[in-house]
Backbone bond lengths (Angstrom), bond angles and torsions (degrees), N, CA, C in turn:
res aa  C-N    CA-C-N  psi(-1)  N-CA   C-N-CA  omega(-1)  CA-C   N-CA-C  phi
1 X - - - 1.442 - - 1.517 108.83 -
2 X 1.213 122.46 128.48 1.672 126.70 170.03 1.147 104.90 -75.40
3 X 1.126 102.45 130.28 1.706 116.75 164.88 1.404 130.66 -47.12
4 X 1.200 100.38 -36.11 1.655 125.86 -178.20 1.126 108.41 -63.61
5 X 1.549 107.22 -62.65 1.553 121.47 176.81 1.312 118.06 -95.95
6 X 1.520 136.38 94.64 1.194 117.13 -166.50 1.559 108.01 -92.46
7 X 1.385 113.93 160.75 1.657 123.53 173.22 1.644 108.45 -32.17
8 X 1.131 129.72 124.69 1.806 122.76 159.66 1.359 123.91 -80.53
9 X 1.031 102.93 100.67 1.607 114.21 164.56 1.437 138.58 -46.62
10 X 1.743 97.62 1.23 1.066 125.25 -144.79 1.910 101.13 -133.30
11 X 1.388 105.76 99.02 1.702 107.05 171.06 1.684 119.28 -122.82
12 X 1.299 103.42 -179.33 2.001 100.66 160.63 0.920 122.17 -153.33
13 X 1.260 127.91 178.51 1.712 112.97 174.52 1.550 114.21 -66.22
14 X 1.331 147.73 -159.14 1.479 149.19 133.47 1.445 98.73 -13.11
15 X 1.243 116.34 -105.02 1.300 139.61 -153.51 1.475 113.61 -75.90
16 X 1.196 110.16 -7.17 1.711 102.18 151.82 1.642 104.02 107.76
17 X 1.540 100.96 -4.21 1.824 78.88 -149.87 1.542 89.00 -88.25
18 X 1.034 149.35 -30.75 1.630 146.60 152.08 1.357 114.41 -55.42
19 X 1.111 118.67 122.17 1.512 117.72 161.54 1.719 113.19 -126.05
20 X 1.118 127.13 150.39 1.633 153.38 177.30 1.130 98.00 -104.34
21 X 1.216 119.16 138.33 1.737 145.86 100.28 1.057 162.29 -146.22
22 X 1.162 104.18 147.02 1.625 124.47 -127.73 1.709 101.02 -72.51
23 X 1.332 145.75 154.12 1.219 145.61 158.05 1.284 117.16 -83.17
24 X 1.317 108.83 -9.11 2.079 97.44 164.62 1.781 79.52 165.30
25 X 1.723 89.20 157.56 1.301 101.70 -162.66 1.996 92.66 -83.04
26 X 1.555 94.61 136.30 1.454 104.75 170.25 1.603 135.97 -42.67
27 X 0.812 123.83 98.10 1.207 119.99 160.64 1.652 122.20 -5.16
28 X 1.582 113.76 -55.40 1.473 101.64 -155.18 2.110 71.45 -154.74
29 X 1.831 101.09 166.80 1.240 100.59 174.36 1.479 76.62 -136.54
30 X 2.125 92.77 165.82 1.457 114.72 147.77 1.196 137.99 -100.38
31 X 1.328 122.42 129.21 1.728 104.99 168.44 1.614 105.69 -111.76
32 X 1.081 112.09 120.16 1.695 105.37 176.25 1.273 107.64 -100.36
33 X 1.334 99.35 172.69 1.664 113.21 166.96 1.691 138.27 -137.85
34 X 1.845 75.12 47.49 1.517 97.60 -166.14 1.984 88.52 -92.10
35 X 1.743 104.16 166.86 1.314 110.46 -160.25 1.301 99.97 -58.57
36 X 1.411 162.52 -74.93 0.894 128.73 -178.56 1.510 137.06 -82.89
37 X 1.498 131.89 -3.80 0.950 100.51 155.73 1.781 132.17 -64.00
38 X 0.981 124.79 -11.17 1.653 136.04 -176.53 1.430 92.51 -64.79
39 X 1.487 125.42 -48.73 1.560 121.89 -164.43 1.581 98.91 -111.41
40 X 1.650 110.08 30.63 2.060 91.56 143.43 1.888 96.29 -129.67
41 X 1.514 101.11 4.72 1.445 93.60 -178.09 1.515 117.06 76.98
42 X 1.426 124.13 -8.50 1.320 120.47 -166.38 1.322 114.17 -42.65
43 X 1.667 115.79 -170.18 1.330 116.11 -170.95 1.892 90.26 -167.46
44 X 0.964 103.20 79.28 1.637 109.34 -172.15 1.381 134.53 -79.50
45 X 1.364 123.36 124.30 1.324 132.60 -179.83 1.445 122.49 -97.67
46 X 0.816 147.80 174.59 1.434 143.26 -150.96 1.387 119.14 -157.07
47 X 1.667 131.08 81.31 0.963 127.70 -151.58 2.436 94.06 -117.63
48 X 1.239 87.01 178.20 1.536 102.40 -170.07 1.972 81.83 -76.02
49 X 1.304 94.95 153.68 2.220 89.64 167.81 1.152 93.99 -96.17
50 X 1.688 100.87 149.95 1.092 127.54 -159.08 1.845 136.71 84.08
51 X 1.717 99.73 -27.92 0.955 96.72 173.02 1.595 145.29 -98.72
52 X 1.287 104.70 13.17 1.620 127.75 161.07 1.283 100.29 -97.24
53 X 1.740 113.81 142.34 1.712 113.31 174.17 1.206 89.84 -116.64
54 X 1.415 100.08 157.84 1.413 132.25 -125.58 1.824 97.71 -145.85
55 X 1.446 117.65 62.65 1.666 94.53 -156.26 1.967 84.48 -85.83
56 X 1.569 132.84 158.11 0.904 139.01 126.80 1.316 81.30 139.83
57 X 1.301 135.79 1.51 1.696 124.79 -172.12 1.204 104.51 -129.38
58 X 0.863 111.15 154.49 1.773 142.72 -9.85 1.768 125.93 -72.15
59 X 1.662 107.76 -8.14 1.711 105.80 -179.58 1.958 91.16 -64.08
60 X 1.539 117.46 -42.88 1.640 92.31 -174.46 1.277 130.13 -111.16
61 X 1.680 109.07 36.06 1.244 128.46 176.33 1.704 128.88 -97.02
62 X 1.035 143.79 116.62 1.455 124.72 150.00 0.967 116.43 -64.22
63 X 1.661 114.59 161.82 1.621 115.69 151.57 1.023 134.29 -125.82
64 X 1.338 145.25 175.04 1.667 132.28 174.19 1.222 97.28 -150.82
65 X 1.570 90.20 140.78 2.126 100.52 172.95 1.533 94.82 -124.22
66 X 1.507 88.80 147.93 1.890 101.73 -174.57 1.754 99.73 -150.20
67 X 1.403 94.34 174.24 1.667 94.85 169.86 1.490 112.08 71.11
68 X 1.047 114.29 -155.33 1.447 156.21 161.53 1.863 96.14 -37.28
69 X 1.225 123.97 -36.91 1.642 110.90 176.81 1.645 116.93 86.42
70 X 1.437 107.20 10.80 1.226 108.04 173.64 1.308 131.38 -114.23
71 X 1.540 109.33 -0.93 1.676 107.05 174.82 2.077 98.19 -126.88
72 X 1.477 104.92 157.77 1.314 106.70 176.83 1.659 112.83 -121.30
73 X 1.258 106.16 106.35 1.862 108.74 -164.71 1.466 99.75 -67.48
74 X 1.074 115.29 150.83 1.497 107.28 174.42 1.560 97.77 -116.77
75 X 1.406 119.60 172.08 1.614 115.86 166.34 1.577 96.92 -174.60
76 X 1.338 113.67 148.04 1.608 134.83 -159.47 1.510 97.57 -51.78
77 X 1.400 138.39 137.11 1.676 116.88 175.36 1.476 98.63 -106.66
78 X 1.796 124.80 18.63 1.310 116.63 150.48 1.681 115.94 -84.25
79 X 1.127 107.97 -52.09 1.537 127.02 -169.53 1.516 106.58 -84.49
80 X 1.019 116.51 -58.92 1.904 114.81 -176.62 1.197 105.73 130.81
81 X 1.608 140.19 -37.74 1.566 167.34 -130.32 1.548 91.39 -66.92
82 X 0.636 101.77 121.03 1.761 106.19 166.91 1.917 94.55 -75.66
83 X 1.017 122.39 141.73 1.360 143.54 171.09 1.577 137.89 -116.73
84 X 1.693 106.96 -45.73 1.560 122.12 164.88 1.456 111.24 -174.29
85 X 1.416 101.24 178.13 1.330 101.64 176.48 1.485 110.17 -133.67
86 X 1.455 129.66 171.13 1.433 115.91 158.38 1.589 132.92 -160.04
87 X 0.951 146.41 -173.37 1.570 110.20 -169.02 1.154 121.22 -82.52
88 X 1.049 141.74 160.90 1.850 138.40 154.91 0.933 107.44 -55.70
89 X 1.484 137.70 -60.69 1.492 121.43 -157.91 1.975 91.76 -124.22
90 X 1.213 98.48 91.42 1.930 102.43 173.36 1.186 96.37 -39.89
91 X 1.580 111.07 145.26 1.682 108.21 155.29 2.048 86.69 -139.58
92 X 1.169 101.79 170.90 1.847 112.45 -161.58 1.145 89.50 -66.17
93 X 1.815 103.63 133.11 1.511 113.94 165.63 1.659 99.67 90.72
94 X 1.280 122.06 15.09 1.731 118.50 -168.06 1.774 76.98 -87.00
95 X 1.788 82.01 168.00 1.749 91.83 -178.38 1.472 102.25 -134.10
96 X 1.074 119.70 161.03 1.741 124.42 157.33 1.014 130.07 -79.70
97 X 1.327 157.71 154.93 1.093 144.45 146.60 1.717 118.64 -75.84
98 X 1.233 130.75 141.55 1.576 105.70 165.25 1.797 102.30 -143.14
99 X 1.874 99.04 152.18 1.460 101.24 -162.11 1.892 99.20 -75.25
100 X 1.433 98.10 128.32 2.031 95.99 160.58 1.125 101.83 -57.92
101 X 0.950 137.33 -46.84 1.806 149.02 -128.56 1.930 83.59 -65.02
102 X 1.371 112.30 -30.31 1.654 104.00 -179.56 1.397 120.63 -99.51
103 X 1.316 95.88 42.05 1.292 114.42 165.48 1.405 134.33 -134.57
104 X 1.239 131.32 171.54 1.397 111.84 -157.00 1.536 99.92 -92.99
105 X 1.276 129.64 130.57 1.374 140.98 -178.78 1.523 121.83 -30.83
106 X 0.977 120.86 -18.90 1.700 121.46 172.03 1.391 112.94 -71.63
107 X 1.123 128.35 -36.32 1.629 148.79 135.91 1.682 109.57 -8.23
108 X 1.356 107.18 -90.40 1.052 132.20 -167.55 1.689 97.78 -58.54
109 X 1.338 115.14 -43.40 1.614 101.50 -171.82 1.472 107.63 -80.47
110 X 1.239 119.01 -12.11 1.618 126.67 179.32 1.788 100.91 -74.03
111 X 0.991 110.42 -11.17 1.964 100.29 -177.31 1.193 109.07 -105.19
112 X 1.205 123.16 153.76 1.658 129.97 163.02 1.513 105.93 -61.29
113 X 1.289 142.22 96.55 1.800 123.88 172.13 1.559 103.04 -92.99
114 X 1.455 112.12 128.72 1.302 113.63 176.66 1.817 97.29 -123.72
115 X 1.948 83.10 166.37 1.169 93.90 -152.83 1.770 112.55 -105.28
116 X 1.293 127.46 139.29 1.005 139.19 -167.95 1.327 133.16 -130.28
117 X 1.430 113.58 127.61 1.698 121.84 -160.30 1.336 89.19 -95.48
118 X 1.837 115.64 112.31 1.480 129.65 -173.63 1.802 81.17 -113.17
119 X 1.506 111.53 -14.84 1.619 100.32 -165.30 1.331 110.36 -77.76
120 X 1.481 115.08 -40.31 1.427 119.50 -162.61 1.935 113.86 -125.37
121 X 1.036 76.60 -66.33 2.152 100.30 -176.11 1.745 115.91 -73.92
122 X 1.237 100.29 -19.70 1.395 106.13 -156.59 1.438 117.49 31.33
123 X 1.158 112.71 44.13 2.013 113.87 171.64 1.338 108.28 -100.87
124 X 1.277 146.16 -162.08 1.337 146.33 114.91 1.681 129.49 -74.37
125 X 1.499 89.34 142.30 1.931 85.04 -157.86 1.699 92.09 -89.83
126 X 1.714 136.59 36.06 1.054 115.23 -168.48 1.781 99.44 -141.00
């Protein structure tokens, strides 16, 4: 990381109307390759809920529940952008997920992202 320029903690969807930021850059990312993450491309971080702010949601968010019935994806309902996800029913210590992908790429290459079978194994293939 340059000193000069430090990492931004700071992303949005496309069109701006969601914005993130982050409380410190992640440790480690996910990429899965469960059915939908493969088709939004995400690149997932894993924060405590509550502790990423979240300005524009829920007035400029959709959501969708799938699967299993336990997480609610959100994504911009101007732009399309997938942004985060989080649980249906919090229980203490639940976490969010939120997409890097809305962030500016120096970010994303600064983390370890490992890779994860959401399709079949649910392990990591790395």
């Amino acid at each position: 990381m340059n000193k000069e320029h430090p990492l931004s903690l700071s992303g949005s969807c496309h069109c701006g109307a969601v914005r993130l930021s982050l409380p410190a850059v992640p440790e480690t990312a996910t990429r899965c390759n469960c059915s939908l993450c493969r088709r939004t491309a995400g690149i997932w971080a894993y924060y405590e809920l509550g502790s990423v702010s979240i300005q524009g949601h829920p007035m400029n968010t959709e959501s969708y529940v799938w699967g299993d019935r336990s997480l609610i994806n959100f994504r911009c309902k101007t732009c399309g952008i997938a942004t985060h996800w989080e649980p249906i029913e919090p229980k203490p210590g639940a976490r969010h997920g939120v997409n890097l992908r809305n962030f500016e790429p120096a970010l994303v290459a600064s983390v370890t992202v490992r890779r994860f079978d959401g399709a079949a194994t649910w392990k990591f293939l790395d």
